[in-house]
MISE-506640 format. One record per residue (C-alpha): residue in one letter; x negated, y, z negated. Coordinates in steps of 0.05 Angstrom, whole numbers, plus 5000, padded with zeros to 4 digits. Each point is the difference from the previous one (the first is absolute). Example, Ala and Ser with C-alpha at 12.3 -4.5 7.8 and 13.67 -1.06 7.14 Angstrom:
BEGIN
+------+------+------+------+
! type !   xx !   yy !   zz !
+------+------+------+------+
!    A ! 4754 ! 4910 ! 4844 !
!    S ! 4973 ! 5069 ! 5013 !
+------+------+------+------+
//
This chain:
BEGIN
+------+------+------+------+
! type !   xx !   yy !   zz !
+------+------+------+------+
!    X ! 2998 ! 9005 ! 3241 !
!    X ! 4963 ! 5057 ! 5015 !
!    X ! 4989 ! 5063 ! 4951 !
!    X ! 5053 ! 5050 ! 5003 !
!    X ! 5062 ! 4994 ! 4958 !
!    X ! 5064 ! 4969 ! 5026 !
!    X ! 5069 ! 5011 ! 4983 !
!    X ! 5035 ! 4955 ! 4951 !
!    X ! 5033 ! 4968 ! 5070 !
!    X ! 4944 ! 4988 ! 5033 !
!    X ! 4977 ! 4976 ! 4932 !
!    X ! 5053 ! 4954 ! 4992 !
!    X ! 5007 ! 4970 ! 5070 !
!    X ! 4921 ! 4986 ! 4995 !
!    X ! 5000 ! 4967 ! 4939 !
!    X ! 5069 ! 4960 ! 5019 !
!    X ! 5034 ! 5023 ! 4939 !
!    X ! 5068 ! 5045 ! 5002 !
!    X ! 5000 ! 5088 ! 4982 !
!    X ! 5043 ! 4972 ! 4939 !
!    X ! 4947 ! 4947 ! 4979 !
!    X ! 4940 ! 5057 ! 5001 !
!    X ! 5047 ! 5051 ! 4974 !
!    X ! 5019 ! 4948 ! 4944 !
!    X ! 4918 ! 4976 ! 4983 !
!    X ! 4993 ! 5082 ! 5000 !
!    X ! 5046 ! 5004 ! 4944 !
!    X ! 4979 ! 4944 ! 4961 !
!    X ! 4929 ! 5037 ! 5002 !
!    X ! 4970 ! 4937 ! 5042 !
!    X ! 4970 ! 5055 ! 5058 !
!    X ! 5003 ! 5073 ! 5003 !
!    X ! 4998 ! 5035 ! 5063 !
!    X ! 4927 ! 5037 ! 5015 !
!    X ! 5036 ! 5067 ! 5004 !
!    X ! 5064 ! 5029 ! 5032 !
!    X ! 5003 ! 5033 ! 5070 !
!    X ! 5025 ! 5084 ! 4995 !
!    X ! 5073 ! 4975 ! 5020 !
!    X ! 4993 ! 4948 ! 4929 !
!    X ! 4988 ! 4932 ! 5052 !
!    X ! 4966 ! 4958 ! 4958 !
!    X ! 4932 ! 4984 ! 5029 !
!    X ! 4956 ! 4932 ! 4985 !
!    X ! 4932 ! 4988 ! 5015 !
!    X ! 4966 ! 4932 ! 5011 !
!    X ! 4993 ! 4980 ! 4919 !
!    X ! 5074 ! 5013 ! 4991 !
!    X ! 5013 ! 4956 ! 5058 !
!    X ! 4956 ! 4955 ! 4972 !
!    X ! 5034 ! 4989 ! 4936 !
!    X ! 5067 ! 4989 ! 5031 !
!    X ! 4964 ! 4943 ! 5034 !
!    X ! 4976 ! 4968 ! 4936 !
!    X ! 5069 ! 5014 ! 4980 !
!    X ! 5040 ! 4967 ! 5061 !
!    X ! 4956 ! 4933 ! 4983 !
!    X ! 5014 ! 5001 ! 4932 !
!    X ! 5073 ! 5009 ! 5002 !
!    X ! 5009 ! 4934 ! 5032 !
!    X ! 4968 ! 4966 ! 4940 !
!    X ! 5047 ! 5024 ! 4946 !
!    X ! 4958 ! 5053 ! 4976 !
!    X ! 5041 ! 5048 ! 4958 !
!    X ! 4976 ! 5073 ! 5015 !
!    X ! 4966 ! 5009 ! 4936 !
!    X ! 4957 ! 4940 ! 5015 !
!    X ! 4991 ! 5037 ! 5074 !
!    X ! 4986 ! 5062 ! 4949 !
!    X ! 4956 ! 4963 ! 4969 !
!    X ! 4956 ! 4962 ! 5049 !
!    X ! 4992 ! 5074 ! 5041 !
!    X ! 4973 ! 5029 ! 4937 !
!    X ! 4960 ! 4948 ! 4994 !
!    X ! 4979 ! 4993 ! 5072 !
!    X ! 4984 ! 5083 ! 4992 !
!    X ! 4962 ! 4987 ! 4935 !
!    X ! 4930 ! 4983 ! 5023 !
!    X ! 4975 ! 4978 ! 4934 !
!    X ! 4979 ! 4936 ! 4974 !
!    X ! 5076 ! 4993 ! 4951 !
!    X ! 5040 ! 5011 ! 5075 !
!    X ! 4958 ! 4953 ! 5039 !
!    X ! 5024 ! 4946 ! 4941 !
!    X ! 5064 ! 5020 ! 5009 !
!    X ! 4995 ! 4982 ! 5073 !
!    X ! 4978 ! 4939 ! 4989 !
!    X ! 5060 ! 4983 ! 4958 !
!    X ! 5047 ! 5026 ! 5052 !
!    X ! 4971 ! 4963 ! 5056 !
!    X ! 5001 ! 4933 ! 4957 !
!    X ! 5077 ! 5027 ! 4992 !
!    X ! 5008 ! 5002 ! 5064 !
!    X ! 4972 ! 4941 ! 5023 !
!    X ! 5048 ! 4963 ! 4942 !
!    X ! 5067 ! 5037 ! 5034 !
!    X ! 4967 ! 4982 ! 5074 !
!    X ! 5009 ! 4920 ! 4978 !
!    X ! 5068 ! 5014 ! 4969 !
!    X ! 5021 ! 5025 ! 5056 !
!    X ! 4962 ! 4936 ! 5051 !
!    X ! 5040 ! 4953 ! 4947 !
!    X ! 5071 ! 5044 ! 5010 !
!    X ! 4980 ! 4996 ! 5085 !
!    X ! 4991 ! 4920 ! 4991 !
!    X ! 5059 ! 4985 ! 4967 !
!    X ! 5043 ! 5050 ! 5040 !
!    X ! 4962 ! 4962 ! 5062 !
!    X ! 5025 ! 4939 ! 4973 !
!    X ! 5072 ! 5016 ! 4976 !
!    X ! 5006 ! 5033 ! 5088 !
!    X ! 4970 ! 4914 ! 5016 !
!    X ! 5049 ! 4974 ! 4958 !
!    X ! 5056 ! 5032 ! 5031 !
!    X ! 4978 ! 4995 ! 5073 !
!    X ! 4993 ! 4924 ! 4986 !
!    X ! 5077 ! 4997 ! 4969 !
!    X ! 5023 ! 5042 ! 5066 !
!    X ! 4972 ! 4933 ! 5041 !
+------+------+------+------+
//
């Protein structure tokens, strides 16, 4: 992405997340725009659109938004307290990443099962 600011659209469509979605992490205070344009478009430069990335890959993994809240204060911290809190978040992570391989095999296995009854 280059460095002028984009439009919550074009925001939207390049992260791959709806205007309601970034309209909705907005008010939940998970990203702010960088300013608002004269006719009050709301304008994002490339940290806001990097947060709603972080966000978009966290969402899959159950996070709640104050855990999102959490980790992007963290992740903005800097200091020696946020890079521990990092740590635990990506050992979270990786904990709800297996869940979810365990959830995939059985499902996988549950779709085998029934393909084998249909024969």
């Amino acid at each position: 992405m280059n460095a002028a600011l984009l439009k919550i659209g074009e925001v939207a469509e390049h992260v791959g997340l709806s205007l309601r979605t970034v309209r909705y992490y907005e008010e939940m205070g998970l990203v702010e725009p960088e300013r608002r344009s004269d006719g009050g478009f709301r304008l994002y430069a490339e940290a806001q659109v990097d947060r709603l990335e972080l966000i978009k890959h966290m969402k899959p993994l159950g996070f709640s938004v104050q855990e999102m809240r959490d980790l992007l204060d963290a992740r903005d911290g800097g200091d020696a307290v946020s890079a521990a809190r990092l740590e635990a978040f990506a050992e979270d992570a990786a904990r709800r990443c297996a869940e979810l391989r365990e959830q995939l095999a059985r499902a996988e296995a549950f779709a085998a099962t029934l393909r084998e009854a249909i024969r």
